[in-house]
MDTraj code that builds the backbone (N, CA, C; nanometers):
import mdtraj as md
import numpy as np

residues = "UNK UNK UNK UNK UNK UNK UNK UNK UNK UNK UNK UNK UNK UNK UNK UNK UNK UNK UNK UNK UNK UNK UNK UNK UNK UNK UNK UNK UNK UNK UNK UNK UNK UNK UNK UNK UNK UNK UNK UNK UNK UNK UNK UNK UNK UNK UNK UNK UNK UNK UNK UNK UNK UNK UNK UNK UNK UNK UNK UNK UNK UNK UNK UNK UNK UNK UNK UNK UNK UNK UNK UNK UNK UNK UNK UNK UNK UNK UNK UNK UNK UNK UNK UNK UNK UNK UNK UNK UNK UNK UNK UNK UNK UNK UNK UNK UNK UNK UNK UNK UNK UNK UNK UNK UNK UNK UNK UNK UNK UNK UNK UNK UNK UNK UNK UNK UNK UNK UNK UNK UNK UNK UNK UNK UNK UNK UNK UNK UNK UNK UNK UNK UNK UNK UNK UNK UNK UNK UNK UNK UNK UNK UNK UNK UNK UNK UNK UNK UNK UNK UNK UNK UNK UNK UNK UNK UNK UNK UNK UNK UNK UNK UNK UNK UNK UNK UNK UNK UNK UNK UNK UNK UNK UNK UNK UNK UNK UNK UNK UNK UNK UNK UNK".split()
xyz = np.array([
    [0.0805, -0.1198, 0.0000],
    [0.0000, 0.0000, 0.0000],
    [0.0850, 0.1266, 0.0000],
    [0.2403, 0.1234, 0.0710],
    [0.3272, 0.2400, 0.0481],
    [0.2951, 0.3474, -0.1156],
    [0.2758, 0.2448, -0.2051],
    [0.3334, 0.2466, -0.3154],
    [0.1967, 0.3632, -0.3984],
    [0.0712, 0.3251, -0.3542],
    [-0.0764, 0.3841, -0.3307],
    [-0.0735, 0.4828, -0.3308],
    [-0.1371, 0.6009, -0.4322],
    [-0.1206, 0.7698, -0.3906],
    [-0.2919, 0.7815, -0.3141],
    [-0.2540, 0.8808, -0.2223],
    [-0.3629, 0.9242, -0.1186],
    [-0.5168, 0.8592, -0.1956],
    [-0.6040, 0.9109, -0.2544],
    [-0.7247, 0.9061, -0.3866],
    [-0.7305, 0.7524, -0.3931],
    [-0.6005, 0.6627, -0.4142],
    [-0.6249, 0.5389, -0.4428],
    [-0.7064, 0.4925, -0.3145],
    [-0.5623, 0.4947, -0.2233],
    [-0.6232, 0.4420, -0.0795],
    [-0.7517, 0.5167, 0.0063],
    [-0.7713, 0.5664, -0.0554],
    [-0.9442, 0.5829, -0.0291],
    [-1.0287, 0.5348, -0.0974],
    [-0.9644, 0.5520, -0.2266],
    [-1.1087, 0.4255, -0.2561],
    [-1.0974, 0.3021, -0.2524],
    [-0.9658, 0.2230, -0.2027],
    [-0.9766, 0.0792, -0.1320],
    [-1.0255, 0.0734, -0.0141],
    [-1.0139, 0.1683, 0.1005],
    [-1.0717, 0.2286, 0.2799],
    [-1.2213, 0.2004, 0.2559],
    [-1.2935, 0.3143, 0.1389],
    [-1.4407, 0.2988, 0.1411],
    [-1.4777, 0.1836, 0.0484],
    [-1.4089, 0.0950, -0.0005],
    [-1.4819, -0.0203, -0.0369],
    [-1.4751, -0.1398, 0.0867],
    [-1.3251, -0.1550, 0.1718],
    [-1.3960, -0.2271, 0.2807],
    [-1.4549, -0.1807, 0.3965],
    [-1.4997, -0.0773, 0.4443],
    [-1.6037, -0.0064, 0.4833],
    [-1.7205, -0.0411, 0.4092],
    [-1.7819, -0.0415, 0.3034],
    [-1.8990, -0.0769, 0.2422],
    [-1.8838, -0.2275, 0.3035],
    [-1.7788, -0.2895, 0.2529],
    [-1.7857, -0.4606, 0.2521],
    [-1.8384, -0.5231, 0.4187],
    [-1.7904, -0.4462, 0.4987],
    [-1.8626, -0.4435, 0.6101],
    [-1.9464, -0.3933, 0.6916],
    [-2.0329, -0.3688, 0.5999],
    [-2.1637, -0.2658, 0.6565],
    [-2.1600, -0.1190, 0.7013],
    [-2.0341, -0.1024, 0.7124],
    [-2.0439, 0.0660, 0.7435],
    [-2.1351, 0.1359, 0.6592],
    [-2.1718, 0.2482, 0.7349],
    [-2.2553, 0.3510, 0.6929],
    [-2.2018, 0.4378, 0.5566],
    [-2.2862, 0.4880, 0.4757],
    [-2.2263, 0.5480, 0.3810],
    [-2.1465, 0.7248, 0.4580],
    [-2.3029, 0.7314, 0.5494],
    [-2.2187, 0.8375, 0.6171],
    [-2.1509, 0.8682, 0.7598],
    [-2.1195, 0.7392, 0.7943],
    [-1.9859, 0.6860, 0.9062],
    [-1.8808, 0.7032, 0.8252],
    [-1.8758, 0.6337, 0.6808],
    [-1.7726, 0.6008, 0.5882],
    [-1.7572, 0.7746, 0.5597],
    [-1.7653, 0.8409, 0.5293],
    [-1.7027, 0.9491, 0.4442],
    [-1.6754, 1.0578, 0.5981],
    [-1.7516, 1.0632, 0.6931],
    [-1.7428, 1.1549, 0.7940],
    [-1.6022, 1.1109, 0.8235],
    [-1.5292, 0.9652, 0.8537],
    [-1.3834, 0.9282, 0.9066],
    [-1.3215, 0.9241, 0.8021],
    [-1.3191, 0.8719, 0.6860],
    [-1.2416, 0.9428, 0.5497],
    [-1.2003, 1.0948, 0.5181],
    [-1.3373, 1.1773, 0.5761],
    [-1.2789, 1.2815, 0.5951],
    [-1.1779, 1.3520, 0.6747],
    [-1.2050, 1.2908, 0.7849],
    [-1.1677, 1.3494, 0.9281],
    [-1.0474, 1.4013, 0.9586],
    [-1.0264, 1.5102, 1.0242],
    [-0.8763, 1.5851, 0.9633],
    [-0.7651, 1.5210, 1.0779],
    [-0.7880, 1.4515, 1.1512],
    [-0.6906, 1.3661, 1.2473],
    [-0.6430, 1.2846, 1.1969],
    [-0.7167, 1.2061, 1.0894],
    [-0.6770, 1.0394, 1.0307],
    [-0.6041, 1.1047, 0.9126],
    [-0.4840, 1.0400, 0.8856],
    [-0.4068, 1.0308, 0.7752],
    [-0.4560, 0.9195, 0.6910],
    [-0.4104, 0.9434, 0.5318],
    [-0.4459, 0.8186, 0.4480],
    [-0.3783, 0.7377, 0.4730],
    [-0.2806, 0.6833, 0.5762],
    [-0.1982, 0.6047, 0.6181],
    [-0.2571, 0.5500, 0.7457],
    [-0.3268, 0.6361, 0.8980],
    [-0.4053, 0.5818, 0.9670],
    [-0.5107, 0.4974, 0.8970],
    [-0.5823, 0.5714, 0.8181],
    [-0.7105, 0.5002, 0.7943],
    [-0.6913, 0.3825, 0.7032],
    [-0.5925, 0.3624, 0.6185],
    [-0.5570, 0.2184, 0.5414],
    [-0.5370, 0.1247, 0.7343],
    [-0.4483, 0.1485, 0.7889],
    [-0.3698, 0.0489, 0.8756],
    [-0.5371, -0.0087, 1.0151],
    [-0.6391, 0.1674, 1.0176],
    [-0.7365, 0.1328, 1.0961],
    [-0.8296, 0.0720, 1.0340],
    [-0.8548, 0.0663, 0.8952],
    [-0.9636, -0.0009, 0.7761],
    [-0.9104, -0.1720, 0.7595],
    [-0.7735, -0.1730, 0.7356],
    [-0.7760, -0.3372, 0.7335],
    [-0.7533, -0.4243, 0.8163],
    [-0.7263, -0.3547, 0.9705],
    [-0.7336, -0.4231, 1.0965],
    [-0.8918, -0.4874, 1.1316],
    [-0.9624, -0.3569, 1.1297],
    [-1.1221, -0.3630, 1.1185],
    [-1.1504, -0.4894, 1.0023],
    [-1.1290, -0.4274, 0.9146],
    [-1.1741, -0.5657, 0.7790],
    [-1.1275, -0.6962, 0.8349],
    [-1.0444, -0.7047, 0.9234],
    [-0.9392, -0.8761, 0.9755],
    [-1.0629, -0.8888, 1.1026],
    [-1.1556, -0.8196, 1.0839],
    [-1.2108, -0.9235, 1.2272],
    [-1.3828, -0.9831, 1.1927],
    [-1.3396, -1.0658, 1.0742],
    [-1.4315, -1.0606, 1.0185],
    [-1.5622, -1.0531, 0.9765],
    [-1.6817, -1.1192, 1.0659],
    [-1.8295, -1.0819, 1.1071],
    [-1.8485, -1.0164, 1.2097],
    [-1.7424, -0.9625, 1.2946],
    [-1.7688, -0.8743, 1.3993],
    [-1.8943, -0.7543, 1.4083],
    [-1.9037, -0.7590, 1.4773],
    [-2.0485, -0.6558, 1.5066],
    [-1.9746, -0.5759, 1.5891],
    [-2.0408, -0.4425, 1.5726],
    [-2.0240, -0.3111, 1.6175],
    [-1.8971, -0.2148, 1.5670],
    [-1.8255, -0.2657, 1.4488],
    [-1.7673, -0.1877, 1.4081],
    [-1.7859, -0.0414, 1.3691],
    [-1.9177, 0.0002, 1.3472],
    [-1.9518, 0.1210, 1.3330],
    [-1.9219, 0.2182, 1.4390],
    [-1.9492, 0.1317, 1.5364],
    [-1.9740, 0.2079, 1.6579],
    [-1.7901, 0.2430, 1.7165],
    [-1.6985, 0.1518, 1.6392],
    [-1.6135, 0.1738, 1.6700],
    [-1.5573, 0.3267, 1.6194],
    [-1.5949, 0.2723, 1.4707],
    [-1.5434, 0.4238, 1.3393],
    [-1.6474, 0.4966, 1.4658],
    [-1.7317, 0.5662, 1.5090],
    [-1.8058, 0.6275, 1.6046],
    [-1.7252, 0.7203, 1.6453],
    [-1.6938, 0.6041, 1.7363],
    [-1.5989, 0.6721, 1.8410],
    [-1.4713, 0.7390, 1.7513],
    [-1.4028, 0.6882, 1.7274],
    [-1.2865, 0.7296, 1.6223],
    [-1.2883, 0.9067, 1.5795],
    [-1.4493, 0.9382, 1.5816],
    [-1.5270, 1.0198, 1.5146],
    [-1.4170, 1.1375, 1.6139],
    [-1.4482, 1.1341, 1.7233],
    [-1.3908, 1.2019, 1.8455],
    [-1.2525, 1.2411, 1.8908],
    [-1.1718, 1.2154, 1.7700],
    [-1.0124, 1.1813, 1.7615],
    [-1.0124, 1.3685, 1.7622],
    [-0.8944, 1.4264, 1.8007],
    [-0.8351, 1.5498, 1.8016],
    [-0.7625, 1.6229, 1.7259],
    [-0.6821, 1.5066, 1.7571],
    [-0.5515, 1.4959, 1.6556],
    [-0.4530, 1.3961, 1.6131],
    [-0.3439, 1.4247, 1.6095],
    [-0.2500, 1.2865, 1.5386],
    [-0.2507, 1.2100, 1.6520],
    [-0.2253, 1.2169, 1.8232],
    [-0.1944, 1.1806, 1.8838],
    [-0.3646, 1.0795, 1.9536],
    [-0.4720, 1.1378, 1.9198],
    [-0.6269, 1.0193, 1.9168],
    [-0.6597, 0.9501, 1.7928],
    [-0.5536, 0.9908, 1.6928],
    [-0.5684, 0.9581, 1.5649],
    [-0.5019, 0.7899, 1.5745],
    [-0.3657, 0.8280, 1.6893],
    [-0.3104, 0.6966, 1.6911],
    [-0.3312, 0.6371, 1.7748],
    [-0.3931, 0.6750, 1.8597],
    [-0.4826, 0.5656, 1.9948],
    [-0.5746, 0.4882, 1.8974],
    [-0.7013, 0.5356, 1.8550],
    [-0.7354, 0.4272, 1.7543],
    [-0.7132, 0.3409, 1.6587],
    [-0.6077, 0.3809, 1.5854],
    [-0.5314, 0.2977, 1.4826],
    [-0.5019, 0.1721, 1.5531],
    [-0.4206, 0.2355, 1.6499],
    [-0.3449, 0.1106, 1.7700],
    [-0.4367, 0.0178, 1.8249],
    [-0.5419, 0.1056, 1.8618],
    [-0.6910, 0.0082, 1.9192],
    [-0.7092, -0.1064, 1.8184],
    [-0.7206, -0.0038, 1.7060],
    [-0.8053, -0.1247, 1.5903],
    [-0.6747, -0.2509, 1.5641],
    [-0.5766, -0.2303, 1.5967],
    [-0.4667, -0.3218, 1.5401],
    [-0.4878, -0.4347, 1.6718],
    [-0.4702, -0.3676, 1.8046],
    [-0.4640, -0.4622, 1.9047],
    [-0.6449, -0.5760, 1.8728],
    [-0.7016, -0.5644, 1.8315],
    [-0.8488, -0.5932, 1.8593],
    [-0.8231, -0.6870, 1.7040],
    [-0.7184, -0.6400, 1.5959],
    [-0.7241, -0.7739, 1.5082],
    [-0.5987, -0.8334, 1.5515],
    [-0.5170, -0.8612, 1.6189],
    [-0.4169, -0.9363, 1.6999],
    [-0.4830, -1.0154, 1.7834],
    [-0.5496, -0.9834, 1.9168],
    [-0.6354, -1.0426, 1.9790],
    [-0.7252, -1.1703, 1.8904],
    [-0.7918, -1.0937, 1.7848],
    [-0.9175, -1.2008, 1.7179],
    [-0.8134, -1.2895, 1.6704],
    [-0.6814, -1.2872, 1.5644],
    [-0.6247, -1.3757, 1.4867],
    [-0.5103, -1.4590, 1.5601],
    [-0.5118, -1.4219, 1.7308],
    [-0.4195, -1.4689, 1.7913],
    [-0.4955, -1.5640, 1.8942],
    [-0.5975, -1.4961, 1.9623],
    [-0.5800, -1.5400, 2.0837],
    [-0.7603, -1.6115, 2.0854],
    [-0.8617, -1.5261, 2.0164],
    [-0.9806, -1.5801, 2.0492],
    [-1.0857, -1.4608, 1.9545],
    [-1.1503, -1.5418, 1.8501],
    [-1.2531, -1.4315, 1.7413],
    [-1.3173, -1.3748, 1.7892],
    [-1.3328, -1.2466, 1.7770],
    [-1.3689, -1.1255, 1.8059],
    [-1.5259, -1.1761, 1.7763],
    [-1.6518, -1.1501, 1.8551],
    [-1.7582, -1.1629, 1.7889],
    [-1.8429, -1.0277, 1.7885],
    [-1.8313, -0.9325, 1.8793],
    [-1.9165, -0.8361, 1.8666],
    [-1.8123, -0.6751, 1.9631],
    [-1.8114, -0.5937, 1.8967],
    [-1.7171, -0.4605, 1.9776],
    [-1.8099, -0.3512, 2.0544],
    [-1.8121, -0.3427, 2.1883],
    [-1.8695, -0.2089, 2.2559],
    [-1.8214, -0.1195, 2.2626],
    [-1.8870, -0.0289, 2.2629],
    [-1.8386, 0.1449, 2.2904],
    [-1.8656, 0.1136, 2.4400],
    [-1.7991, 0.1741, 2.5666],
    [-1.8083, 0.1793, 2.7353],
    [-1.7276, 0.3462, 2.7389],
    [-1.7943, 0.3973, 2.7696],
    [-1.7765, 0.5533, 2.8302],
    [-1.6535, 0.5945, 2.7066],
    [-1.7402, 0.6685, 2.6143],
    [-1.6245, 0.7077, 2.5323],
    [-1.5613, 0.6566, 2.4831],
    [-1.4333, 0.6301, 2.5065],
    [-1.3526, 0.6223, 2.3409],
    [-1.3223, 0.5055, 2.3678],
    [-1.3493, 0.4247, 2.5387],
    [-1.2828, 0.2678, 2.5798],
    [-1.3685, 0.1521, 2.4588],
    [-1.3134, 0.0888, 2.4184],
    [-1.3844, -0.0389, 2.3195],
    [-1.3380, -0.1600, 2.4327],
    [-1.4543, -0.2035, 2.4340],
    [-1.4494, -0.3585, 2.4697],
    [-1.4926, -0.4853, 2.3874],
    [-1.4099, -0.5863, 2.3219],
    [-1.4431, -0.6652, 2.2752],
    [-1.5242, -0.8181, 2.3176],
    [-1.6003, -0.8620, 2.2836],
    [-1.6501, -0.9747, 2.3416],
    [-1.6279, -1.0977, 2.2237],
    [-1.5296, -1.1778, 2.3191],
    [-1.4850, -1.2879, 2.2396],
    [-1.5912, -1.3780, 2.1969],
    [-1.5702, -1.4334, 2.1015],
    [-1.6529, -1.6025, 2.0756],
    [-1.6703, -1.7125, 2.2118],
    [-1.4744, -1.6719, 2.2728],
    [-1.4637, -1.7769, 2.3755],
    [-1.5162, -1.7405, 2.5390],
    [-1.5640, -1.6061, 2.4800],
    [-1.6240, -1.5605, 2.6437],
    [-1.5876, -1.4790, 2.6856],
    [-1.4233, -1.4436, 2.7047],
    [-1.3486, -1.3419, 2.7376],
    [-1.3932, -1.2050, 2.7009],
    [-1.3651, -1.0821, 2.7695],
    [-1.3803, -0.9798, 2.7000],
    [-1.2694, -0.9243, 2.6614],
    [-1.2279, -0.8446, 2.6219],
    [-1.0818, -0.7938, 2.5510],
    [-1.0850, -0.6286, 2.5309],
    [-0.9846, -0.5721, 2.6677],
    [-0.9776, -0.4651, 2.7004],
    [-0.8582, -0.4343, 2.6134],
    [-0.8528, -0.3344, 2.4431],
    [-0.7155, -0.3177, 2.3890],
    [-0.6814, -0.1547, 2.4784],
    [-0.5419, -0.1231, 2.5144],
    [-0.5223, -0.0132, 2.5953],
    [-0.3597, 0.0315, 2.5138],
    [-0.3648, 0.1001, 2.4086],
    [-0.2833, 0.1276, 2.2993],
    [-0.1836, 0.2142, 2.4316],
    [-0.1338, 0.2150, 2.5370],
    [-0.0556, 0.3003, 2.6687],
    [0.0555, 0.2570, 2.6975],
    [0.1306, 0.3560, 2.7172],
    [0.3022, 0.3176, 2.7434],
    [0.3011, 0.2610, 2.8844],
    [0.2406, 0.3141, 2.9446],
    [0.2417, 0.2456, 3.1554],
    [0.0810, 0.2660, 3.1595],
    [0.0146, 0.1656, 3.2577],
    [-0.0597, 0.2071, 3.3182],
    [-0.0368, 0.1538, 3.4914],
    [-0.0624, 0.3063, 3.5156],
    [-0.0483, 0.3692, 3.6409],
    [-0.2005, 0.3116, 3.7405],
    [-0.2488, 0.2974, 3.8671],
    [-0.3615, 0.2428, 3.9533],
    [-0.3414, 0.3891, 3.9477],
    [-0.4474, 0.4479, 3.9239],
    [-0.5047, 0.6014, 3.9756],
    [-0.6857, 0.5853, 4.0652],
    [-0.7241, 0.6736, 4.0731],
    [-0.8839, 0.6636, 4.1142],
    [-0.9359, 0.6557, 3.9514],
    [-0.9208, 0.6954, 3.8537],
    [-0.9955, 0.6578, 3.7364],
    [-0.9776, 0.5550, 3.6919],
    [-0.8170, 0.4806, 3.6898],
    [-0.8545, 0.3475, 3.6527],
    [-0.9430, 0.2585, 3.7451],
    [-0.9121, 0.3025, 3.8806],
    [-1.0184, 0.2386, 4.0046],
    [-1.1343, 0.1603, 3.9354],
    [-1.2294, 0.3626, 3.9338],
    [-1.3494, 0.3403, 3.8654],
    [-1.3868, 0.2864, 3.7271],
    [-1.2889, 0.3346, 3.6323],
    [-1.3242, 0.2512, 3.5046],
    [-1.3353, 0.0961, 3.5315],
    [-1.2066, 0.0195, 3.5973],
    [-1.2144, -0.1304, 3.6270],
    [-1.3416, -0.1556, 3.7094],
    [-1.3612, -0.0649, 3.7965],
    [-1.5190, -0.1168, 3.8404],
    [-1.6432, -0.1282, 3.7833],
    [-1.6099, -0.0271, 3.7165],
    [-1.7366, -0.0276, 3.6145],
    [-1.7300, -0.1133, 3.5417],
    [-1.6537, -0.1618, 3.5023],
    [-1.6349, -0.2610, 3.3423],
    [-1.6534, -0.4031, 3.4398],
    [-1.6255, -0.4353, 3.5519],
    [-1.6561, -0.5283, 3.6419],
    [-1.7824, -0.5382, 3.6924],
    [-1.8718, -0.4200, 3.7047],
    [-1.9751, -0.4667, 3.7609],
    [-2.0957, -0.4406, 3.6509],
    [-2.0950, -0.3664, 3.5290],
    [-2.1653, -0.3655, 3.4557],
    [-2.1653, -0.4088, 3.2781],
    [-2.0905, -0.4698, 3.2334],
    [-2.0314, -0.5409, 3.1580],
    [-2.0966, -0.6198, 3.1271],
    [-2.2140, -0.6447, 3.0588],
    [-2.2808, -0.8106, 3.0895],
    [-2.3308, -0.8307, 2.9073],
    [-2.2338, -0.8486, 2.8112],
    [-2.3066, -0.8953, 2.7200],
    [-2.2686, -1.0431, 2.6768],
    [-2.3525, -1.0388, 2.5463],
    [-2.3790, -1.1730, 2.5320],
    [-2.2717, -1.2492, 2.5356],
    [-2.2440, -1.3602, 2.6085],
    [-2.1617, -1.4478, 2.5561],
    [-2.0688, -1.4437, 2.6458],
    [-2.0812, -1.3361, 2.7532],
    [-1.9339, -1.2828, 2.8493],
    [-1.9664, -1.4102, 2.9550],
    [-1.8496, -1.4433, 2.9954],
    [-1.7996, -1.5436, 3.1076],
    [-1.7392, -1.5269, 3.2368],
    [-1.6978, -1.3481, 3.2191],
    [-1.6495, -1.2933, 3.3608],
    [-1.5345, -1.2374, 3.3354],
    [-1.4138, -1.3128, 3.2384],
    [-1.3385, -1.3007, 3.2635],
    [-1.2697, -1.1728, 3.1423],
    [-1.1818, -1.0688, 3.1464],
    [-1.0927, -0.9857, 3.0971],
    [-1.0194, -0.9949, 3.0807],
    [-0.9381, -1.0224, 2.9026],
    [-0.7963, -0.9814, 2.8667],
    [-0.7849, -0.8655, 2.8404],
    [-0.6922, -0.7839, 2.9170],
    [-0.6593, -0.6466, 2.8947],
    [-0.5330, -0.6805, 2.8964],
    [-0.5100, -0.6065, 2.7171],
    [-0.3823, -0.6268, 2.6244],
    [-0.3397, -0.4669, 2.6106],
    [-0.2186, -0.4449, 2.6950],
    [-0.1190, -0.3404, 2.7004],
    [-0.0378, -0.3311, 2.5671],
    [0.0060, -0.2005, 2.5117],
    [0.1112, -0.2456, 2.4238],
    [0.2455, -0.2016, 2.5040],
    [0.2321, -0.1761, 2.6309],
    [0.3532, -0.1182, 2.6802],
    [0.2983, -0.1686, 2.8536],
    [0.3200, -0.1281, 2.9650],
    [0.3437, -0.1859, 3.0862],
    [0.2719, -0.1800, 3.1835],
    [0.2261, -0.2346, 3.2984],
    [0.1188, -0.1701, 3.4023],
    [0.2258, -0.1700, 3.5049],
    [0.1892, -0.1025, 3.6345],
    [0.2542, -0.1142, 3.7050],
    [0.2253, -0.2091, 3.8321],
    [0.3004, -0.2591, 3.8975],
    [0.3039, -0.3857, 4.0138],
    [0.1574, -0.3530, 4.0766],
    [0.1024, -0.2210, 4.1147],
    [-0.0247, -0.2222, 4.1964],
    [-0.1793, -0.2617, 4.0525],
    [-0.1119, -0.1781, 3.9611],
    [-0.2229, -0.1860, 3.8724],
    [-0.2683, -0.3464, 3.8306],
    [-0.1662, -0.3952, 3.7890],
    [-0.1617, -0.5443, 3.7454],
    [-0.2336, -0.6570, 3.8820],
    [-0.2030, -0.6091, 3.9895],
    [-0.2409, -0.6650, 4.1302],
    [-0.3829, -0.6399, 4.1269],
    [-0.4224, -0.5440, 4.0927],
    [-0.5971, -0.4409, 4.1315],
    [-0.6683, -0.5560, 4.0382],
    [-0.6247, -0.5424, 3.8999],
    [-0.6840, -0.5735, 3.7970],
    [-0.7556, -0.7133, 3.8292],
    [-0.6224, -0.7444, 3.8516],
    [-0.6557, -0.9400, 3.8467],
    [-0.6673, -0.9432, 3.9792],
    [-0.7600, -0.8684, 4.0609],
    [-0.8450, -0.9068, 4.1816],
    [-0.9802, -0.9003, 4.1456],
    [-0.9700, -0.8338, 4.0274],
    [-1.1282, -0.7674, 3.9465],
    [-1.1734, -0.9086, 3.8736],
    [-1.0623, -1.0201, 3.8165],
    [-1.0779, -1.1109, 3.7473],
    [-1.0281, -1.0576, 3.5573],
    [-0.9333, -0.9523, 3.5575],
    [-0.8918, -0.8998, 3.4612],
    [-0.7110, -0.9627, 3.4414],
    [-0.7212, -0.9866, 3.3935],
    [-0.5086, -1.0980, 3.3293],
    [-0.5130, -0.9833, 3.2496],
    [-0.3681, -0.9237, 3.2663],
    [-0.3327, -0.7821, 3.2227],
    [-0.1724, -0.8671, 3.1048],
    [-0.2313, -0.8462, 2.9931],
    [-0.0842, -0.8663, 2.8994],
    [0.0130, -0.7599, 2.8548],
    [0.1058, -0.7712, 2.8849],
    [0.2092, -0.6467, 2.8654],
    [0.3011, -0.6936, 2.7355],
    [0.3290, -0.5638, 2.6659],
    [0.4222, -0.5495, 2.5809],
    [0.3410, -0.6150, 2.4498],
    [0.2219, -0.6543, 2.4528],
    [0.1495, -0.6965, 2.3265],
    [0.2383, -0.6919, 2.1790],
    [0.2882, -0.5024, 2.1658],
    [0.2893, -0.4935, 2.0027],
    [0.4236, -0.5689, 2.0122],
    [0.4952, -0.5852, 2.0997],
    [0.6556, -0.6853, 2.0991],
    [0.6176, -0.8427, 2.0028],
    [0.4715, -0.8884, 2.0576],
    [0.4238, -1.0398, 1.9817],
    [0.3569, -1.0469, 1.8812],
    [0.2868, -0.9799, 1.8351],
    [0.1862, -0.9035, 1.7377],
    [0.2112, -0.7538, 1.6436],
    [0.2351, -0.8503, 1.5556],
    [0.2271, -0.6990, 1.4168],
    [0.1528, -0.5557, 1.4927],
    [0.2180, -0.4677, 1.5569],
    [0.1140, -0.3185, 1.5372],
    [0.2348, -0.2350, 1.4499],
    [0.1514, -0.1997, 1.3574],
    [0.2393, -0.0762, 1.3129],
    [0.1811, 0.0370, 1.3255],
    [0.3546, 0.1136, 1.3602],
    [0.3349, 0.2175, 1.4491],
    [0.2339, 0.3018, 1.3838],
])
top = md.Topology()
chain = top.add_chain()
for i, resn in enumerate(residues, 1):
    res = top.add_residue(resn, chain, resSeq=i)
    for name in ("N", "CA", "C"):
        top.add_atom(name, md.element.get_by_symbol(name[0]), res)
traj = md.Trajectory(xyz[None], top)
């Protein structure tokens, strides 16, 4: 795709966007969007396209909607990469939630849910507190079994990793080290 001038790779982006139900006008509002590069949106379009009957992808491009700049531009990219690593590695993605904003939670085939957290450290603050509580006590879709992979691409720290997996959350560190993310 290097090789692709901008015009091309948009009209390969909005054909697998069509191919997976996206909206005509989900599809052109994030094609447009002045955060996403034609280079984000190829790397966030065929991560998305790799998870294959997944449900709620819209809702993902959604959120995406909300990006700032280069720097929410690449939290999602990264999201969408960790979430097709997860499906082609570890357990198929069957359906993606939006949870307070921009957090996506995936709900596996195998039960698991799949917290992707595109973050260099995560730190135990009072917001992760509450986010882990929340996602612990109200979390209930189809198919969920209890349990949380929350896939780091970078590190938690000794209390966070401790909190988590008291919640019933297995915290994986260093993800993009095992799994294709490009940067």
């Amino acid at each position: 795709m290097k090789a692709e001038p901008a015009n091309r790779l948009r009209i390969i982006n909005e054909g697998k966007l069509k191919a997976m139900g996206i909206s005509a006008d989900v599809t052109k509002r994030y094609l447009d969007h002045k955060a996403f590069s034609p280079r984000h949106d190829t790397i966030l379009v065929e991560a998305l396209s790799r998870l294959g009957g997944a449900r709620g992808r819209e809702q993902f491009l959604a959120a995406a909607l909300s990006a700032e700049d280069e720097t929410d531009a690449n939290f999602f990219t990264n999201t969408a990469q960790l979430l097709r690593a997860y499906h082609e590695t570890a357990s198929p993605i069957a359906e993606l939630h939006r949870v307070g904003g921009r957090l996506t939670v995936a709900q596996s085939k195998g039960g698991a849910a799949l917290v992707p957290l595109p973050i260099d450290h995560l730190m135990w603050t009072d917001a992760a507190d509450r986010r882990a509580q929340e996602l612990k006590t109200k979390y209930r879709a189809t198919g969920f079994k209890g349990k949380f992979d929350v896939w780091l691409t970078g590190t938690a720290s000794v209390l966070a990793r401790t909190r988590l997996a008291a919640r019933g959350m297995t915290v994986a560190e260093d993800v993009g080290k095992r799994v294709e993310i490009i940067d």
